[in-house]
C-alpha positions in Angstrom: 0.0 0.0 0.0 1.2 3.5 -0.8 1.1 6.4 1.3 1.2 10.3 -0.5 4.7 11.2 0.9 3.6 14.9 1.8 3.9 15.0 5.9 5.8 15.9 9.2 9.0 14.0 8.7 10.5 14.6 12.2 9.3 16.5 15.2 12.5 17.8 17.8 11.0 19.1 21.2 13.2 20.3 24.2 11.9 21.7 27.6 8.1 21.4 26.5 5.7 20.8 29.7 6.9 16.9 30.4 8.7 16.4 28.0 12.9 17.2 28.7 13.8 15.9 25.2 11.9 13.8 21.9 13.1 13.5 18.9 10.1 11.9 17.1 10.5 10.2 13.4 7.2 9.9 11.8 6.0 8.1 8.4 3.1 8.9 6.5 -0.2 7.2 6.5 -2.6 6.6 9.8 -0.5 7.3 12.8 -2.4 6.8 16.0 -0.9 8.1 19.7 -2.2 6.4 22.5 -1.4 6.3 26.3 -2.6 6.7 29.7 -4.9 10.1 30.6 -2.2 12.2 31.6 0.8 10.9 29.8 1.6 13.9 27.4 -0.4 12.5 24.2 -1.9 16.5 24.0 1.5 17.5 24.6 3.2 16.5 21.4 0.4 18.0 19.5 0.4 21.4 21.3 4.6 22.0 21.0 4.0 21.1 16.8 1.0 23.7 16.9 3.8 26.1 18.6 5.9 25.3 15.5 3.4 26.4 13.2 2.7 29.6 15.2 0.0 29.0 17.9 -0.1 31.2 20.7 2.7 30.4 23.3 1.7 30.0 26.7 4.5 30.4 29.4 3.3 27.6 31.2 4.3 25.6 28.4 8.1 25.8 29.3 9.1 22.8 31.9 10.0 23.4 35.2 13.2 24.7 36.0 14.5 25.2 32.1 15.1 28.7 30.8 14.5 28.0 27.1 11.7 25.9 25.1 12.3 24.5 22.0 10.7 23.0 19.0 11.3 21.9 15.7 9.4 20.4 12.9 10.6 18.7 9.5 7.8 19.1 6.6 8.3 17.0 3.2 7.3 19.7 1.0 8.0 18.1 -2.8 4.2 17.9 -3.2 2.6 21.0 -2.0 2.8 23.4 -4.9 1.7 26.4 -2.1 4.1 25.8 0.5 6.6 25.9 -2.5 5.5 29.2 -3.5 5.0 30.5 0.2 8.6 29.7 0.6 9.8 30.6 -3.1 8.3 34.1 -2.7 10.4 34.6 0.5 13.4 33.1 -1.0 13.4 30.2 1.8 13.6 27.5 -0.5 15.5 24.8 1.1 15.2 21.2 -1.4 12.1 19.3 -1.1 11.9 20.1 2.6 10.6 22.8 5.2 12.0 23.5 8.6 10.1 25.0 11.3 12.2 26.2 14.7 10.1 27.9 17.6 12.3 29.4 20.8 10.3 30.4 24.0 12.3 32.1 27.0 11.4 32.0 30.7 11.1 36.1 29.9 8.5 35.3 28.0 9.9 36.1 24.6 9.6 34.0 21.7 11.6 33.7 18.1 11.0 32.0 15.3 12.7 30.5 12.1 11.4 29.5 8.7 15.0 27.2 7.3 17.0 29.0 9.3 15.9 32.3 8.3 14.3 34.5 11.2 10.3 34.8 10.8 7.6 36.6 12.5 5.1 34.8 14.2 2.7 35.6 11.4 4.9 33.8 8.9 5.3 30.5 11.0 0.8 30.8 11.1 0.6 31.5 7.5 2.6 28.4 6.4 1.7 26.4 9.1 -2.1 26.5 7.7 0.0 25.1 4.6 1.2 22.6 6.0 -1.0 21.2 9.1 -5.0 20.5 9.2 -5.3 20.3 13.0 -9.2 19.1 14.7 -8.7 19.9 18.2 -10.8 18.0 21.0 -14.5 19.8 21.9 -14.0 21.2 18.5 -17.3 19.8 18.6 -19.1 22.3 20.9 -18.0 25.1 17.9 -20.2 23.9 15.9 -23.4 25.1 17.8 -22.1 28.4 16.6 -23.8 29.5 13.5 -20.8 31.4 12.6 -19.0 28.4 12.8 -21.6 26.4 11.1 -21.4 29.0 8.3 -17.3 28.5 8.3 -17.7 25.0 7.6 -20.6 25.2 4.6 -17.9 27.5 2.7 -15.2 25.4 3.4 -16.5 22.1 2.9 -18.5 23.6 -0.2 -15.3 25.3 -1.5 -17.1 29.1 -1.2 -14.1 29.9 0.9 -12.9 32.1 -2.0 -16.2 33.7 -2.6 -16.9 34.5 0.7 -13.4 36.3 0.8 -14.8 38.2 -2.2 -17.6 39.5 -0.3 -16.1 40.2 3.2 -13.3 42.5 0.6 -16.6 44.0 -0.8 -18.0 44.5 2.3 -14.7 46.1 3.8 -14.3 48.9 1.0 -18.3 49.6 1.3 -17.7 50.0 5.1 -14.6 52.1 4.8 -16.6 54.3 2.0 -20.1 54.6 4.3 -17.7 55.9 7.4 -15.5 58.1 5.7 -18.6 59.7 4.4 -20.6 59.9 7.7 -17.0 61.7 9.1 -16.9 64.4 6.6 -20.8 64.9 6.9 -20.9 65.2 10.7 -18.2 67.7 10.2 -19.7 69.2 7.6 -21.3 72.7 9.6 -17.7 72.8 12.0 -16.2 72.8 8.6 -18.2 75.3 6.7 -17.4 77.3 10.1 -14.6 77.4 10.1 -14.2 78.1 6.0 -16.3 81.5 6.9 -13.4 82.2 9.3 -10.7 81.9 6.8 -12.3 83.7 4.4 -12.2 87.0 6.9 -8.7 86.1 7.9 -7.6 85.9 4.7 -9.5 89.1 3.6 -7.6 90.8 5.8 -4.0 89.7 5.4 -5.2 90.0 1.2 -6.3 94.1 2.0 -2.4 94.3 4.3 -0.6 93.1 1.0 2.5 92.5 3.1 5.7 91.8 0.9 8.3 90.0 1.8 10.9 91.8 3.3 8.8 94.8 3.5 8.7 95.4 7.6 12.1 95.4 8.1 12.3 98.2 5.3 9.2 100.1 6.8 11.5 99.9 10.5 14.8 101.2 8.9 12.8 103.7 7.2 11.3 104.9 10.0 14.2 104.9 12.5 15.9 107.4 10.2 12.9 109.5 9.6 12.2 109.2 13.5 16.0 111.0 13.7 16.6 113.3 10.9 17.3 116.2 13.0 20.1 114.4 15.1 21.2 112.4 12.2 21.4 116.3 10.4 23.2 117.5 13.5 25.6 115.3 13.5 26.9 114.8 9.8 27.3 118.8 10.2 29.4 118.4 13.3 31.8 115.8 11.6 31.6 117.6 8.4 33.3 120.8 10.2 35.8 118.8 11.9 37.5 117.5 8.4 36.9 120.9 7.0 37.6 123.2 9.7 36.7 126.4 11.1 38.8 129.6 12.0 41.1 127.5 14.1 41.9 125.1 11.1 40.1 121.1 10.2 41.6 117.9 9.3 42.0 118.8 5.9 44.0 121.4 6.3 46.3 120.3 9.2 47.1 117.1 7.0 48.1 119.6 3.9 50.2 121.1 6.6 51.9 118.4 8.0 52.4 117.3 4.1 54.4 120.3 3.6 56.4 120.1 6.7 57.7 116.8 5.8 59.8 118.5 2.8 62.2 119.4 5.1 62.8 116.2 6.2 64.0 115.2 3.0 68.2 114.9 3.4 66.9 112.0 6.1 66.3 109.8 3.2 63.4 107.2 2.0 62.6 106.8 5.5 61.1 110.5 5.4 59.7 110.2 2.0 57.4 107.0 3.5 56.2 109.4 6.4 55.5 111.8 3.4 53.4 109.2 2.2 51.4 107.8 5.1 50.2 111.5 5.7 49.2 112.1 2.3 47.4 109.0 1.9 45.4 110.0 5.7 44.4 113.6 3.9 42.7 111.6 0.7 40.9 108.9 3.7 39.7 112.2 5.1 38.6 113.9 2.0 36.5 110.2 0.9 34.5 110.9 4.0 34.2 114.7 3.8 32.3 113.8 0.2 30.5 110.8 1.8 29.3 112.9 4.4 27.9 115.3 2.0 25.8 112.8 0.2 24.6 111.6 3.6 23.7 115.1 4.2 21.7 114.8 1.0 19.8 111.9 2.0 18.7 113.0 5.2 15.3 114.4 5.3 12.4 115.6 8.1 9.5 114.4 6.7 6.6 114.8 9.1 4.2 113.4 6.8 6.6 110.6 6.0 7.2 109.5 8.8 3.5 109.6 10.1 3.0 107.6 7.2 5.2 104.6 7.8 4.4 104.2 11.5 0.7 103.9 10.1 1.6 101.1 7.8 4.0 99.6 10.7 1.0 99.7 13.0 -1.3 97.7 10.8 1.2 95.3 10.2 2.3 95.0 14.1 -1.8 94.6 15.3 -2.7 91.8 13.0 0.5 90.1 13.7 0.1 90.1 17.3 -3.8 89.3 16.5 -2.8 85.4 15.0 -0.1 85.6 17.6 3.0 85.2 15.3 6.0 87.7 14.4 5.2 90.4 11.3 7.7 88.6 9.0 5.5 85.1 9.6 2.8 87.1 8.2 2.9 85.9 4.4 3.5 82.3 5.6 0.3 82.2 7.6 -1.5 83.8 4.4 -0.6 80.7 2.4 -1.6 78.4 5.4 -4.1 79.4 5.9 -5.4 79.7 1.9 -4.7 75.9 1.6 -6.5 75.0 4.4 -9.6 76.7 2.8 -9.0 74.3 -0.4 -8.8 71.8 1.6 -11.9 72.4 3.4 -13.4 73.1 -0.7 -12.0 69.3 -1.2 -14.0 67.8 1.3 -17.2 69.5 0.3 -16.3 68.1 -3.0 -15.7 64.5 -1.4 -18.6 64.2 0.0 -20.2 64.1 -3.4 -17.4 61.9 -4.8 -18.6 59.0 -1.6 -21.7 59.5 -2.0 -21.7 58.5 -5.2 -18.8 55.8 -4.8 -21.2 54.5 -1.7 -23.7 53.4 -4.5 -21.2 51.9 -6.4 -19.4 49.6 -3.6 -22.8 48.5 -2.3 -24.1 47.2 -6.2 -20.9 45.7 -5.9 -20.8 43.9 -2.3 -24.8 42.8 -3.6 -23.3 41.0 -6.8 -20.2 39.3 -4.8 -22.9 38.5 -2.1 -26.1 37.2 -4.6 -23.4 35.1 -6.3 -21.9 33.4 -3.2 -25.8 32.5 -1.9 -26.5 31.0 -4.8 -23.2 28.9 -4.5 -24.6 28.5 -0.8 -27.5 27.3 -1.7 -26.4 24.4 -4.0 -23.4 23.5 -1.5 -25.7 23.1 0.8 -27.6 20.2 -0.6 -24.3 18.7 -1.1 -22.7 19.2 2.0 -26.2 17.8 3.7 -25.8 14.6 1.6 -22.0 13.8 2.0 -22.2 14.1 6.0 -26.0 12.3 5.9 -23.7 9.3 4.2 -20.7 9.7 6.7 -23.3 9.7 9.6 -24.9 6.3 8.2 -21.1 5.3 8.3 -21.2 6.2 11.7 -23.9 4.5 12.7 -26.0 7.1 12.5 -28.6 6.3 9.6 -32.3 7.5 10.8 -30.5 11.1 11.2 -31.5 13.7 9.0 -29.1 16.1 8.1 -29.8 19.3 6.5 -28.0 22.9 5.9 -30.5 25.8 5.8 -29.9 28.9 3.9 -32.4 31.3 4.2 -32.1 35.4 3.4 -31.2 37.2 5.9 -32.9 40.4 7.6 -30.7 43.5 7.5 -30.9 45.9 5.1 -27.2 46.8 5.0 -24.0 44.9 3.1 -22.9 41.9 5.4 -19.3 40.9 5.8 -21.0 37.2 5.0 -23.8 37.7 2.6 -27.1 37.7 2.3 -28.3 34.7 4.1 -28.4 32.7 7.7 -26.6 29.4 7.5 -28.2 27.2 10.5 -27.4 23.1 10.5 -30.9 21.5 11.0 -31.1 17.9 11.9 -33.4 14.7 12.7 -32.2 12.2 15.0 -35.9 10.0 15.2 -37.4 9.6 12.0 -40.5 10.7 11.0 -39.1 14.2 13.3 -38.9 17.8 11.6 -35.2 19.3 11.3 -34.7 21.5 14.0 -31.7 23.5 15.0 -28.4 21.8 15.7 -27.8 23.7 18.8 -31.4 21.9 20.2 -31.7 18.6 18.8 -28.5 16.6 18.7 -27.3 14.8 22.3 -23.9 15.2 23.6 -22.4 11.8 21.8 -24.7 12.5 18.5 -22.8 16.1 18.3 -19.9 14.6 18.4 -20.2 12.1 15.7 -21.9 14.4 13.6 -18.6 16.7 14.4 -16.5 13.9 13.3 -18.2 13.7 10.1 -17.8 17.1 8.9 -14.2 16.6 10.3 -13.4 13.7 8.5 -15.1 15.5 4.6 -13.3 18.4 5.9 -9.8 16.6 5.9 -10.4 14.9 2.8 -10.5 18.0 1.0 -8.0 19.5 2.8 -4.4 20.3 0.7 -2.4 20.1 3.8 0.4 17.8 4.0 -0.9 16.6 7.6 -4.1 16.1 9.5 -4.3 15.8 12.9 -7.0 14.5 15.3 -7.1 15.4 18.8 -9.2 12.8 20.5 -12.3 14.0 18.3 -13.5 10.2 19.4 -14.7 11.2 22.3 -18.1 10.1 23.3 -18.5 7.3 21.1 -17.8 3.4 21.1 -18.5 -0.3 19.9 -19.6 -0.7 16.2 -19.3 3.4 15.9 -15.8 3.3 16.9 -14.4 1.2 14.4 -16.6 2.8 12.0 -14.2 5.7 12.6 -11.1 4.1 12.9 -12.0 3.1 9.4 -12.8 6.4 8.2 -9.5 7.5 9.8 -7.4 4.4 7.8 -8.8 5.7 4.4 -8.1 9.2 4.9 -4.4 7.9 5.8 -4.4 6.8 2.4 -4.6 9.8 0.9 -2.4 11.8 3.8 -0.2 11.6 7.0 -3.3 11.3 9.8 -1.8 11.8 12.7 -4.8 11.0 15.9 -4.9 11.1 19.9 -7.1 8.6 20.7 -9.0 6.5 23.9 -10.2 4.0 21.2 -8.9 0.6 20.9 -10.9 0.3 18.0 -9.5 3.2 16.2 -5.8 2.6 17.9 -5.8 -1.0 15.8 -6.6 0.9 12.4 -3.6 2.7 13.0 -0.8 2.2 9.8 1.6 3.3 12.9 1.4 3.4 16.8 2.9 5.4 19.2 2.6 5.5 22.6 3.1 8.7 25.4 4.2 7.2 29.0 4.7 8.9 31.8 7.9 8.6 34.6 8.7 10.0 37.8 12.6 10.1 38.3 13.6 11.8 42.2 10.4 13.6 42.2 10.7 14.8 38.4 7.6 14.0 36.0 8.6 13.0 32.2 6.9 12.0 29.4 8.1 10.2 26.6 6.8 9.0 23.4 7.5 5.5 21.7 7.0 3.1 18.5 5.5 0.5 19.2 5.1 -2.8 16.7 4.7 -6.3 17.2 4.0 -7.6 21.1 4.4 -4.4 22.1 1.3 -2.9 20.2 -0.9 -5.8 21.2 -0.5 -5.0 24.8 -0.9 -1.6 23.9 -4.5 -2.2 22.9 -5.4 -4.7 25.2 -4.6 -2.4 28.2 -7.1 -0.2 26.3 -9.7 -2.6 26.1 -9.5 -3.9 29.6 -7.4 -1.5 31.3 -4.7 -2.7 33.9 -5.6 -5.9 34.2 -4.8 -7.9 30.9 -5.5 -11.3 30.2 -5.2 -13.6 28.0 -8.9 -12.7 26.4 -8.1 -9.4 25.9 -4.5 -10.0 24.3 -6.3 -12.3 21.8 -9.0 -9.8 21.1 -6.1 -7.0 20.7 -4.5 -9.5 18.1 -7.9 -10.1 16.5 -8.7 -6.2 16.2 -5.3 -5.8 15.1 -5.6 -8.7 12.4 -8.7 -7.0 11.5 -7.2 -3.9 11.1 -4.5 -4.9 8.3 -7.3 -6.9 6.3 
């Protein structure tokens, strides 16, 4: 018999719960795990679900260890999306996948996708590649009708429409609350536009220039002075041109001419000639630059008056927006582009009003087209578990999906319609709901059986079953032991089970025990064949005490089994 070769190829833990160390080859096929309550058979399962990113809980790590570790192998060769998962993030590795989870006693936690470091988010996304898990009680989920509508698209394959309409949804949504934002703020902003229009009327009327305040001050400090300023260009002007007693000027032409009788001294005294020419030319540059400052200066009354008017206005609406007079032309723009702004939302508002209408025709065709794939799946879906439940020993129930429109008005994230499971366990009875018909042990079974079609769709390399046997036995049980063996067939199956009868379907066994060394718990996990396996499922058919009946009824289950 052949097995598909996409699986878990190994599984490494270290410091997990009970477990101090495993190093766990696995094969593909069936693979049951079996063991006393309490021996760690959850435990194996919940360190791989760390692996492919399941929350980590800090009571995970074992006693007295600082680090948790766990590692998983994945043949990838025949899943073409794990390929491209890993191909798009340039972690291709061969025809194999390596998962590595760390956990601290600080409570952080790393991860690795082939020895590359990963965000959590990465180890989830391709560990829903790689791993189908059915956790125990999964069961009491499906009294939700969210749940109940979960499994209709995903055992009906509307998974992808239903995606379509949630995305509708979502960009109708964003739309409808953008749009009730810019209408609530719609009289704050109009407002506030009536605001900025005076504001901006008056810094338009100012016409400030740039650079035209600190000309107004200059201007005004020298029209403020003209009559010292005057004073005082007069005053130097008579001290380079001098008065009765004689100015620069003519003290320097003096000097000049005393220095020719210095001349038998040499080129020292022609130097000293030179310096005291040179100061009389300095001093006749300013005499003429003081004349034209003279020229400039003028008392201008009106003038003046004039530009410490203009320097006024500017000053007062300055210090009325509370900013300096040269920020003025700054705050004019500002200001003018938050009034086109407030322009662009009026203008929105049409623009998603109209886009509203739009999204919502949209959302209604996504939506109308995934109902009438409901509808139809529906029928199907009913029929495949109705068959799986007569497999299950379960034939007089009647099984039926309901799809009936829903009653809001509004765009749904999931449609149009209520999904409800209906079902019939005495016949001749009317469907009722789920949630108020089926019995503890008929829930589960009917649990399993959407479980089971679930998994054989599945595209996952591995399926795991966490005691979803609970709460049945006898002719039931090996029922699903069965159903378990032929989904092996067409994937690695990996189950926690009670069951003797599903244990002997099992392609391969192992089993969790539990040890007490000086007052430290351990679990372990072990392959068991031959003898060993036969014990194995006699101890759970009769428990502790075996005898030689129940060895021989393990041997016949087991002989069963391999038919």
């Amino acid at each position: 018999m052949g097995y598909n070769p996409r699986m878990l190829r190994s599984l490494a833990i270290r410091n997990h719960s009970l477990i101090a160390t495993l190093d766990l080859e696995l094969e593909g096929g069936f693979c049951v795990i079996t063991g006393e309550t309490g021996a760690g058979k959850s435990i194996v399962l919940d360190a791989l679900g760390l692996a492919i990113g399941n929350r980590a809980d800090a009571r995970a790590l074992r006693e007295g260890a600082e680090r948790l570790e766990v590692s998983a192998e994945f043949d990838v060769s025949a899943t073409p999306a794990a390929q491209a998962w890993l191909a798009e993030r340039s972690l291709e590795q061969e025809e194999s996948c390596v998962l590595r989870r760390v956990m601290t006693r600080d409570g952080r936690s790393r991860a690795w996708v082939n020895g590359q470091a990963a965000t959590l988010a990465d180890l989830k996304s391709l560990g829903d590649l790689l791993v189908d898990m059915h956790a125990q009680h999964e069961h009491h989920a499906l009294l939700s009708r969210a749940t109940q509508q979960q499994v209709l698209d995903d055992v009906g394959g509307q998974a992808p429409r239903a995606r379509a309409v949630a995305t509708a949804y979502a960009a109708w949504r964003d739309c409808r609350d953008e749009l009730a934002a810019l209408e609530a703020g719609a009289r704050e902003r109009e407002d506030r536009r009536e605001l900025l229009r005076y504001q901006l009327q008056e810094l338009q009327e100012l016409g400030l220039s740039e650079g035209e305040t600190e000309a107004l001050e200059s201007r005004q400090r020298l029209l403020a002075n003209a009559g010292e300023l005057g004073t005082q260009v007069q005053a130097l002007l008579a001290l380079c041109e001098g008065d009765e007693r004689g100015g620069l000027l003519a003290l320097l032409r003096k000097a000049s001419t005393m220095t020719a009788v210095l001349q038998p001294l040499g080129t020292r005294a022609e130097g000293l000639r030179d310096l005291i020419s040179s100061a009389a030319i300095q001093v006749e540059e300013a005499r003429r630059e003081l004349l034209h400052l003279g020229d400039t200066i003028e008392s201008d009354p009106a003038a003046l008056a004039a530009v410490e008017a203009r320097l006024s206005l500017i000053y007062q609406l300055a210090r009325k927006h509370r900013v300096t007079p040269a920020e003025l032309p700054a705050l004019q723009q500002r200001l003018q582009d938050e009034e086109r702004g407030i322009a662009g939302s009026d203008a929105r508002i049409g623009q998603l009003a109209g886009q509203l209408d739009t999204l919502r025709a949209a959302w209604a065709t996504e939506a109308k087209a995934l109902g009438t794939a409901r509808r139809r799946a529906a029928a199907e879906v009913s029929e495949r578990v109705g068959e799986q439940l007569a497999f299950l020993g379960m034939g007089a129930c009647r099984f039926e999906i309901a799809v009936t429109p829903g009653s809001g008005k509004d765009p749904s994230p999931h449609g149009t319609e209520q999904i409800e499971f209906m079902v019939a366990t005495n016949p001749g009875a009317t469907p009722g709901p789920l949630a108020r018909i089926a019995s503890g042990g008929e829930l589960s079974r009917i649990s399993l059986a959407i479980q089971v079609i679930t998994a054989s769709r599945s595209t996952t390399p591995t399926v795991i079953f966490d005691e979803v046997d609970v709460g049945i036995g006898g002719a039931t049980a090996d029922a699903v032991g069965s159903l378990l063996q032929e989904l092996g067939r067409h994937a690695q199956v990996l189950c926690v089970t009670h069951l003797a009868q599903v244990a002997a379907r099992g392609i391969h066994h192992l089993r969790a025990a539990k040890t007490v060394t000086d007052g430290v718990t351990s679990a372990s996990l072990e392959a068991l064949s031959g003898n060993d396996r036969v014990e194995e499922i006699a101890r759970m058919i009769g428990g502790r005490n075996l005898t030689a009946k129940t060895r021989a009824h393990a041997k016949e289950m087991l002989q069963t089994a391999a038919g």
